[in-house]
N, C-alpha and C positions, 0 to 999 in steps of 0.2 A: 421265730421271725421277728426284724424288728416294727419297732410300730409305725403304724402309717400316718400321714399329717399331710393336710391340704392346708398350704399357705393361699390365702384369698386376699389379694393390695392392689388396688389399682395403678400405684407407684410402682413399676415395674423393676427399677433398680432397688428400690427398698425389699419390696417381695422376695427379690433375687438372692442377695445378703440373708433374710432372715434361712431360705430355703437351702441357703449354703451350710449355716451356721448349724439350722437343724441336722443337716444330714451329717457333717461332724460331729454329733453327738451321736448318730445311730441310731438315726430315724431314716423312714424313706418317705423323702417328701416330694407334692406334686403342690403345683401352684396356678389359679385362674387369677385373672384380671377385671372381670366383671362379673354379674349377679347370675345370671342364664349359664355362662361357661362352669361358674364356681357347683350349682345345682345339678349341670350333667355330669362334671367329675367326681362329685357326689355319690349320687346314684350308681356312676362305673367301677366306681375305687372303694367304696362302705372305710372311709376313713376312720381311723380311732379317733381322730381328734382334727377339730378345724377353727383353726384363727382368722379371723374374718373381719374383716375392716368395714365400716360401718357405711361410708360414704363412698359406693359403688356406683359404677355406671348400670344402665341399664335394666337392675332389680337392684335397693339398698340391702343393705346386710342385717335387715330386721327382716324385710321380707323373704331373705331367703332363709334363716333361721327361722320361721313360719312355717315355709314350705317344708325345710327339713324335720320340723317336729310334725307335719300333717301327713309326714312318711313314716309306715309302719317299719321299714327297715331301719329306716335311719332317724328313730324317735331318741335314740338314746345317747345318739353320738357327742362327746362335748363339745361345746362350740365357746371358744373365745372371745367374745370382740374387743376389737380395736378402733379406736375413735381417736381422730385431731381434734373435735370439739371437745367441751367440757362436760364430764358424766354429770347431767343434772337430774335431778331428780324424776323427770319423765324418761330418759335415758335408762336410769337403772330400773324404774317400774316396770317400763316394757322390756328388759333383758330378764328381770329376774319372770316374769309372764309366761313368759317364752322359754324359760330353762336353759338360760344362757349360763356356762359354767363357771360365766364371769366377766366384766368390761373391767377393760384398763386404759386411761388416754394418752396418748404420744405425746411425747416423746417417751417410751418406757427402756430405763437402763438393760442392753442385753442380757444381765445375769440374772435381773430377775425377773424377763421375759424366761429363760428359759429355765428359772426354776419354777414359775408357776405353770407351766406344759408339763416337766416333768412330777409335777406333785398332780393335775389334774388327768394326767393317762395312766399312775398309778391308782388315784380314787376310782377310775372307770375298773381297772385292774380287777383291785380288788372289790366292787362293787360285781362285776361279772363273777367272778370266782365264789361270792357269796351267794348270789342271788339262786331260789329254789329250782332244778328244773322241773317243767311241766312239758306235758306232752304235745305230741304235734299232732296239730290239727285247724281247721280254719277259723278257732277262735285262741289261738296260743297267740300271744303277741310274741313279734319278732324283734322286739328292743335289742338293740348290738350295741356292745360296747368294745372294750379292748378282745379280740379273742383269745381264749386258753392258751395258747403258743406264740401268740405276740405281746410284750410288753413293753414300758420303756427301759431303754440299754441300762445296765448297771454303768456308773458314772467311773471313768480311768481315773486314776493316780494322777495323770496329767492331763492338763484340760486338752479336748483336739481341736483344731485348726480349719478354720473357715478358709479355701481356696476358690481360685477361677481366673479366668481371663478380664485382663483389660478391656480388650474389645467389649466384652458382655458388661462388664460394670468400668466404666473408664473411672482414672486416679482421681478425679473432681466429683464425682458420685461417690465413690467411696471413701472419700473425709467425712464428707456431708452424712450420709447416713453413719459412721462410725461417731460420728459427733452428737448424731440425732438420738442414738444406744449408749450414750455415754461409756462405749467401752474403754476397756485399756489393757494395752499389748502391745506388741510388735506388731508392723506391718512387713511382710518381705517379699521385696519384688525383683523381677528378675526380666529384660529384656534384651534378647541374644545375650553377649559378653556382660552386659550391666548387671551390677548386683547389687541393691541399695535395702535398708533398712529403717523407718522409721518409728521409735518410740512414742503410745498415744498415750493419753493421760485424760479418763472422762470427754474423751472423744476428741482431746487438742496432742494436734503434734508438738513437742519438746524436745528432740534430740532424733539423731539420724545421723548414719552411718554410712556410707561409700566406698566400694571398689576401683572406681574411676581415678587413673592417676594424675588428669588435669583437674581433679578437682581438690588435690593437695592444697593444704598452705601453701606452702612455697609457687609450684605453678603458678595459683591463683595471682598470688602478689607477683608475679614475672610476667603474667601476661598482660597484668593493671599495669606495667612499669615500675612499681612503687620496686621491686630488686630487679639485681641482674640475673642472666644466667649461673653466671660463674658464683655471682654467693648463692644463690639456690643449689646449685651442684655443692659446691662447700656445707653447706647447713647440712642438704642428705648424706654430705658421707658421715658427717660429725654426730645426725641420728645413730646412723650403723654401727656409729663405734660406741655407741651408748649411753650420751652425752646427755643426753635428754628429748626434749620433744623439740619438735622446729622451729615453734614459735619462742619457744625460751632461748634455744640457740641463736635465734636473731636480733632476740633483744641480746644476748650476751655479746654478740657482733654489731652493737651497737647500729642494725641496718632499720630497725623499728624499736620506738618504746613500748611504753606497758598500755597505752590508749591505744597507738595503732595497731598494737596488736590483740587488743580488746575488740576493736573498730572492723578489724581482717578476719578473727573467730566468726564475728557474726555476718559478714558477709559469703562467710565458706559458707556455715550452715546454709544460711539463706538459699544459697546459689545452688546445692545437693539435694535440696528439696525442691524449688521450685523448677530445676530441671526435668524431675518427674513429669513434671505434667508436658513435657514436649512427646512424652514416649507414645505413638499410636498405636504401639503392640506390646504383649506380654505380659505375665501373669504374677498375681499375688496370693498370698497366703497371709493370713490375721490368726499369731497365737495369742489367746486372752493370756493373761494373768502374768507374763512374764515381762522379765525387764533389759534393755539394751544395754550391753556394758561397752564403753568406748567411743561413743556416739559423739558428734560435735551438737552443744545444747542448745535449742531456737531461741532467738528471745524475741518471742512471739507477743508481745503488749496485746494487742486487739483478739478480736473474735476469730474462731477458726472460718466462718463465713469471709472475712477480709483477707484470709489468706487464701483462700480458692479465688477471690476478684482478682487476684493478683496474680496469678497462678495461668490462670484462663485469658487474662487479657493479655500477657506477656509470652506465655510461654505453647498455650494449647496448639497444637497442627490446622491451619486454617482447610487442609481435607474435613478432620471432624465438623468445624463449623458449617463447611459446604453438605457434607451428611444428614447433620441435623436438623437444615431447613430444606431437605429436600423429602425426612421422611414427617417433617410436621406442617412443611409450607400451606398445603388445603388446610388444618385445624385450627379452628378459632382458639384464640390464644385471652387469656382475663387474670385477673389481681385471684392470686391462691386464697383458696379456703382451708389449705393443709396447714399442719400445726408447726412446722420449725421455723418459719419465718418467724415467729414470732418470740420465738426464744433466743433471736441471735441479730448480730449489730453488723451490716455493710454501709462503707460510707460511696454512696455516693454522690457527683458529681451533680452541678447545675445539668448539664447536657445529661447524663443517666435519668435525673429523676424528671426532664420531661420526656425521655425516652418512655420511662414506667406510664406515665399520666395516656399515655395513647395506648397502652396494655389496658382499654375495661369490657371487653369481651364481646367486642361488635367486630373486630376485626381477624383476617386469617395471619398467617405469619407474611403471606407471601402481600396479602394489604401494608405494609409496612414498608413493603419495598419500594424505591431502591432505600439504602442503609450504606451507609460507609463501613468499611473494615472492623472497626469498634465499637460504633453501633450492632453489627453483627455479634459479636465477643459477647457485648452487654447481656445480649436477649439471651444466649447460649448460656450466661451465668448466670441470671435470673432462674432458667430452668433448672439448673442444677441444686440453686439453692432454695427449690419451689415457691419461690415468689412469685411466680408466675404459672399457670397452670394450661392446660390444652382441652379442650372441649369437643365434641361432635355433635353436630345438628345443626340447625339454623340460625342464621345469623338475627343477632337483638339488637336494639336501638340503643346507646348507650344509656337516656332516659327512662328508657322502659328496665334495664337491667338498676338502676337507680332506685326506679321508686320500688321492684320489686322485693329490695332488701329490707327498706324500715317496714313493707306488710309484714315480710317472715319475724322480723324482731317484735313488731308490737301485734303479731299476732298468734303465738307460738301454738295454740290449741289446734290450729290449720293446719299441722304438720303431720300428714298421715299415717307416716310409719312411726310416730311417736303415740298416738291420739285414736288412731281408730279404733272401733268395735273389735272384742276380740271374738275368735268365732266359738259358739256354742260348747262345743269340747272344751275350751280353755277358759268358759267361765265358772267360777267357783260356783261350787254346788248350795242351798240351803241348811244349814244349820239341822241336824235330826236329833229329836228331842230323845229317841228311844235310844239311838246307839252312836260312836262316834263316830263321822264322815273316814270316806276307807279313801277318799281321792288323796293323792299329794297336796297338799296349799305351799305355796311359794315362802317359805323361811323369812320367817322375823329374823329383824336384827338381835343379837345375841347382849339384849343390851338389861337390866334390870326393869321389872315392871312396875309403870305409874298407875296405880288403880284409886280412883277415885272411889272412898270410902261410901257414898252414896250421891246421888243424883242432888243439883241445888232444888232447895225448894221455891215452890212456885207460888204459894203463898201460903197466911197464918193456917187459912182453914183447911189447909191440906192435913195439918198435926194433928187439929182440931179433929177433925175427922178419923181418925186412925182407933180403934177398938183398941182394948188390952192386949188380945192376941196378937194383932199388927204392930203395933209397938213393941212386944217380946220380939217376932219375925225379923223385924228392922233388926232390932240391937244385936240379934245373934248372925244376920250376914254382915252388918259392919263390924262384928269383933272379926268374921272370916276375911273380910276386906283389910280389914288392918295389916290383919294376919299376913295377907301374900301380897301387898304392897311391896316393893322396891326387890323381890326376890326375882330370883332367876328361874328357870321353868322346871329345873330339880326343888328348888324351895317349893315353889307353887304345888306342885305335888307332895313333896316329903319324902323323897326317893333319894338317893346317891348318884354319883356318875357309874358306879359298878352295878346298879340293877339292872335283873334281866329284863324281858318283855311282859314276861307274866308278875314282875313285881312293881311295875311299872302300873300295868294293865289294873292288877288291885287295886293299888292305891287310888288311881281314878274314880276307880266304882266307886271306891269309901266315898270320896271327896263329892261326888259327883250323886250319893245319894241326899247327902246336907245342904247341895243349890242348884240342885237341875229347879228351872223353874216350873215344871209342873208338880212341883210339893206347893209354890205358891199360889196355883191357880186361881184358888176363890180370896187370896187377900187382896188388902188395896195396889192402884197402879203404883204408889209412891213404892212399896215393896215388892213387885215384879221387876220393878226398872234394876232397882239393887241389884235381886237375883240373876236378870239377865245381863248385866254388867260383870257379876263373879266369875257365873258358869261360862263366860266369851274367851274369858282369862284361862280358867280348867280345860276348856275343850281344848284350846290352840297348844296347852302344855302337851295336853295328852297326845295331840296331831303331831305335835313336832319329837316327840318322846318316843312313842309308842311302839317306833318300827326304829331295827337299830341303825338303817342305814341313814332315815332321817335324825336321829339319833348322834350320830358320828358327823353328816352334816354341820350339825348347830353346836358339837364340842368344837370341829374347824372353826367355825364360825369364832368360836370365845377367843380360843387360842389366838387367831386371826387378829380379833379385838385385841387383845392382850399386848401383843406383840406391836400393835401400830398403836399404843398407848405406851410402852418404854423409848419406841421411836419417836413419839413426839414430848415425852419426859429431858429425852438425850438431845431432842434439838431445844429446848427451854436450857438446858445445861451452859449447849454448846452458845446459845445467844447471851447466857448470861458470861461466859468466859469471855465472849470476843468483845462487851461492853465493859470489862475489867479490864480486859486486853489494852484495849482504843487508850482508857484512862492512864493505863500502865504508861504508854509510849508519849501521851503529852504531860505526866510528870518527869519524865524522862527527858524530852525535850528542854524544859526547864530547871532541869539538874537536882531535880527532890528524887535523890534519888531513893530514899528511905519509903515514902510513900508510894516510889513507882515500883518496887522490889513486895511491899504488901497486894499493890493489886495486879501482880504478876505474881504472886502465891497465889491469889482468888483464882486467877483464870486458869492456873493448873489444877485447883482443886475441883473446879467445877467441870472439866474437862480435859486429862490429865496423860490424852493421847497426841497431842498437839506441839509436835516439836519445836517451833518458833518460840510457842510461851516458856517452855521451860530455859531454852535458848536468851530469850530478855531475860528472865527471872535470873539467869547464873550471872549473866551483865551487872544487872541493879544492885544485884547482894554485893558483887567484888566494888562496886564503883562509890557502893553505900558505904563502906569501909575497906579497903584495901589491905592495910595494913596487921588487919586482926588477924589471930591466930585462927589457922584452917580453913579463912576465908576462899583465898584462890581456889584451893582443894575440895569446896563445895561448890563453886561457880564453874568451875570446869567439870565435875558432874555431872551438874544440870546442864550443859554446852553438850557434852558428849551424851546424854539420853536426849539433848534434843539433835544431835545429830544421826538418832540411830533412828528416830521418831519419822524425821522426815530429812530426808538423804537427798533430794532436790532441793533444798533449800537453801539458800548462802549466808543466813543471818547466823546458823551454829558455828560455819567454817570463818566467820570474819568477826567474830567476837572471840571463837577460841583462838583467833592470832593476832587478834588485840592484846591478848592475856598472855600467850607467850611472848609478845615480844615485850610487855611489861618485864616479865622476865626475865627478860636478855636473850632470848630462845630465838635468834632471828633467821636461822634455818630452819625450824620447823614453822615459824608464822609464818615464812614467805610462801610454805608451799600451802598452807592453811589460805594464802589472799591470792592464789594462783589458782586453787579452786574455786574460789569465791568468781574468779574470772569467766573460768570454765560453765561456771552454774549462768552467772548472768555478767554478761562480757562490758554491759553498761554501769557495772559499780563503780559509781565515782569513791567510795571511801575504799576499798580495794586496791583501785590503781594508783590512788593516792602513798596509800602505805607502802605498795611495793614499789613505788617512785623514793620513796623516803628512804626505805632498806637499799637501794643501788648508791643514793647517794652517800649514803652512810659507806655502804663495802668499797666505794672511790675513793672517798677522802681517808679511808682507812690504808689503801694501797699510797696513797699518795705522800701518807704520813711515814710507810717504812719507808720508800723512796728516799724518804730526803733522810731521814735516818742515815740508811745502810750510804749516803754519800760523805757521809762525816767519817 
């Protein structure tokens, strides 16, 4: 069977998405919207796994993670959270308290939301599949984790496909959360006859594809006036016969040059996409990881948030907008506390932003009314792009919602599901001198430990005061304090990662005979404190050691570490390449170009996956000398691995037809500065060049001409 997952968001279209995404992988997922609902689905359904949003209506997502660990059934289930605020420090203390299997805060990129579910219902997996059975009876605990016949799906060859209907997630919700998951894929949608595709990129549309045959080139520019019929009928047959694409056919028919048809590229796109958003029905499908071939390419400058304003204000079905304020008109409406607002850029208007200034949560939708046509749009795009949010309950004074916010900031300890008492069962037990505590303690970080070699002293006569014996006592736990300073809790012990439990367990004893502090009993305080300072250090190795599953825990844990330590090595790399980069392009500006071809080496050294850099670097070298032997031939190289680097980009294809047409190669650079169009239809040094090549192949016609008249 596959595994089960309870998606818990109080963002209902976000929820929707992630519960779509899961069950394409081969999960069976169910999904609440608030704390009470999430808690009886719970209970009905003994999920494997539940990702749980912090900021709930009704019970928060601490508190119900409470409740679920104060259930004997459901103590062992993992539970995710998900937070818009920032994991701080009392955030993670009460998650890890609470045996939360992990917070992460939003915006989290889809792949590695769904590789940390799929690596955390494997741990329960195989944490079930280990764990001893015991017998039943009314003191066996019923901790459930993944059951024997349920696991997570073995992952396909091909990633699968998140679907569903428009109506349930409309195309302005679904940018916005695809934007908010940083994914990237296809989008492909389909309403009646319509069949359109959009290519995303870290959650921004870039290229899109059409069925629709008024949304041709040619159409396009016939229904604008800019042609007529009869050459739009002419250019398609001249396609059919093979001639090329349309828009080169028309500049060959002299009916557009190489800007208007730069200028008419990006209005097709334009016009293919934001059509979508007129559709009030029909369904999409999102494959990750694949790429659109054919597509017309956006040139989208701004945030994908500016492209839904636009999208929503021009093109949405004013039914929807009617929809919308009929099913939120009673809900008091306020300035969002969710997290994508804040990662993205809408411009708007004088009139928009004092439209927003009357959104601060004293008011219902239907308070606001009446509203003009756009004024409506506004609010319905604010919603989408959760800047704006919906509340239930009683209406507040806007004053009163004012002062209520700097209490919660300058008084953060007030915050109960952060701060309160935890209960009895969940407080750690005391320290037992005889034997090692058998409860779970919540996992140290897996980080090296700082042990202070002994306590400062408090003053002369404390030394003073110290026998011979106490002074030997001292100097043989601070050689032991030396000793497991800065080590790991394998060091601390003396053990390997391959020991078992039982050589684990010795090695304790040993260690644990030479500073358990009742050897110091009758010395002085200054050498108790020592000792119980060492043996704090042995106990917690041996708690976290000792059993293999916490064991395996805290190797995740390093690994973990490890791994978000080459991640932040690679981003030092990558900022140092892109500050060699910056240098590169303003020596280059100034025509050094010897120095700008050295810090265009740095920045491919230091990051050396980055198709652009390699791209300037083959530039610099040809432009630094030209003329040297095997120059070209290494600058075109670097042009073609930086086109293979990054295949969206137009800097490899308009510098490798710079360099061909140095050459004389001005049929291959033409079609080198026609992609460069293609990629991004506003390159002015592009449409420049292939202005140059037309006039160049004119005067070159114009020269047999007069020839072939003599």
């Amino acid at each position: 069977m596959p595994a089960r997952v309870l998606c818990v968001d109080a963002d209902r279209s976000y929820c929707e998405i992630l519960a779509r995404t899961f069950r394409a992988e081969g999960y069976e997922v169910h999904t609440a919207h608030d704390g009470e609902t999430a808690l009886q689905k719970a209970s009905s359904l003994r999920p494997d796994l539940v990702t749980l949003e912090v900021l709930l209506p009704k019970r928060d997502g601490f508190a119900v993670l409470e409740a679920l660990r104060a259930s004997q059934p459901l103590r062992g289930v993992p539970v995710l959270l998900l937070t818009g605020c920032s994991t701080t420090p009392a955030y993670q203390s009460r998650a890890q308290k609470l045996g939360a299997a992990g917070i992460v805060s939003k915006p989290v990129p889809l792949d590695r939301l769904l590789a940390i579910v799929a690596e955390k219902l494997g741990s329960a997996k195989r944490a079930s599949a280990s764990a001893p059975k015991k017998a039943a009876g009314p003191t066996a605990p019923a901790t459930r984790a993944a059951p024997a016949g349920r696991a997570a799906p073995a992952r396909p060859a091909r990633r699968p496909a998140l679907s569903g209907s428009l109506h349930e997630v409309p195309f302005p919700a679904l940018l916005h959360h695809l934007h908010g998951l940083r994914a990237s894929g296809v989008i492909h949608l389909e309403s009646g006859k319509k069949k359109k595709k959009v290519q995303v990129e870290d959650g921004r549309p870039v290229s899109v594809k059409s069925n629709l045959v008024n949304e041709t080139l040619g159409h396009l520019l016939a229904a604008s006036g800019r042609i007529s019929l009869d050459v739009m009928h002419e250019s398609l047959l001249r396609v059919k016969r093979g001639e090329g694409l349309q828009g080169q056919i028309l500049v060959a028919m002299h009916m557009l040059d190489e800007e208007d048809l730069a200028h008419a590229l990006r209005i097709q796109a334009e016009e293919k996409l934001l059509e979508i958003f007129s559709w009030s029905d029909g369904s999409f499908r999102f494959d990750r990881g694949v790429r659109l071939a054919g597509g017309n390419t956006l040139s989208v400058k701004g945030s994908a948030a500016n492209l839904i304003s636009r999208g929503v204000l021009t093109r949405v079905p004013p039914e929807a907008i009617d929809a919308f304020f009929a099913e939120r008109g009673e809900l008091r409406v306020a300035p969002s506390q969710k997290p994508f607002w804040r990662f993205q850029d809408v411009d708007l208007d004088e009139v928009a932003q004092k439209l927003v200034s009357r959104v601060d949560g004293s008011s219902t939708l239907m308070d606001l009314l009446p509203l003009d046509e756009r004024s409506r749009r506004l609010l319905y795009l604010l919603s989408t792009i959760e800047m704006i949010e919906f509340e239930v309950g009683k209406r507040r004074a806007p004053a009163a919602q004012a002062a209520r916010r700097p209490a919660r900031e300058a008084r953060p300890a007030e915050q109960p599901a952060l701060e309160r008492p935890l209960p009895a069962a969940e407080r750690p037990a005391p320290p037992s001198a005889a034997r090692p505590r058998a409860a779970a303690q919540p996992l140290p970080p897996a980080t090296p430990i700082a042990l202070p070699p002994e306590p400062r002293r408090r003053a002369p006569a404390d030394d003073a005061s110290l026998s011979p014996e106490d002074e030997r006592l001292r100097a043989e736990l601070a050689q032991t304090a030396a000793q497991l300073a800065g080590k790991d809790y394998f060091g601390v012990l003396g053990v390997t990662r391959a020991s078992s439990d039982d050589q684990i367990r010795e090695a304790y004893f040993a260690l644990a005979k030479r500073t358990h502090p009742d050897r110091f009993s009758g010395a002085a305080d200054a050498v108790r404190r020592v000792a119980e300072e060492v043996f704090a250090v042995v106990s917690q190795a041996y708690e976290t050691l000792g059993h293999r599953d916490r064991r395996n825990e805290y190797l995740r844990a390093e690994r973990d570490k490890e791994r978000d330590q080459k991640d932040v090595e690679e981003g030092e790399r990558a900022v140092k390449a892109e500050l060699a980069f910056q240098k590169g392009i303003s020596m280059l500006r100034k025509k050094c170009h010897d120095e700008a071809a050295e810090l265009f080496k740095e920045a491919v050294a230091h990051y050396g996956d980055e198709g652009e850099y390699h791209a300037y670097l083959g530039w610099a070298l040809y432009l630094a000398d030209p003329r040297a032997r095997g120059r070209a031939e290494l600058a075109r190289n670097h042009m073609l691995r930086g086109r293979k680097l990054a295949p969206s980009s137009d800097k490899p294809y308009l510098f490798l037809g710079r360099l061909y047409k140095a050459e004389g190669k001005d049929s291959v650079a033409e079609k080198m500065f026609q992609k460069v169009i293609e990629l991004d239809p506003d390159c002015v040094d592009a449409i420049r060049e292939l202005r140059l090549i037309d006039m160049r192949r004119q005067r070159s016609k114009g020269l047999v001409r007069r020839i072939l008249r003599r």
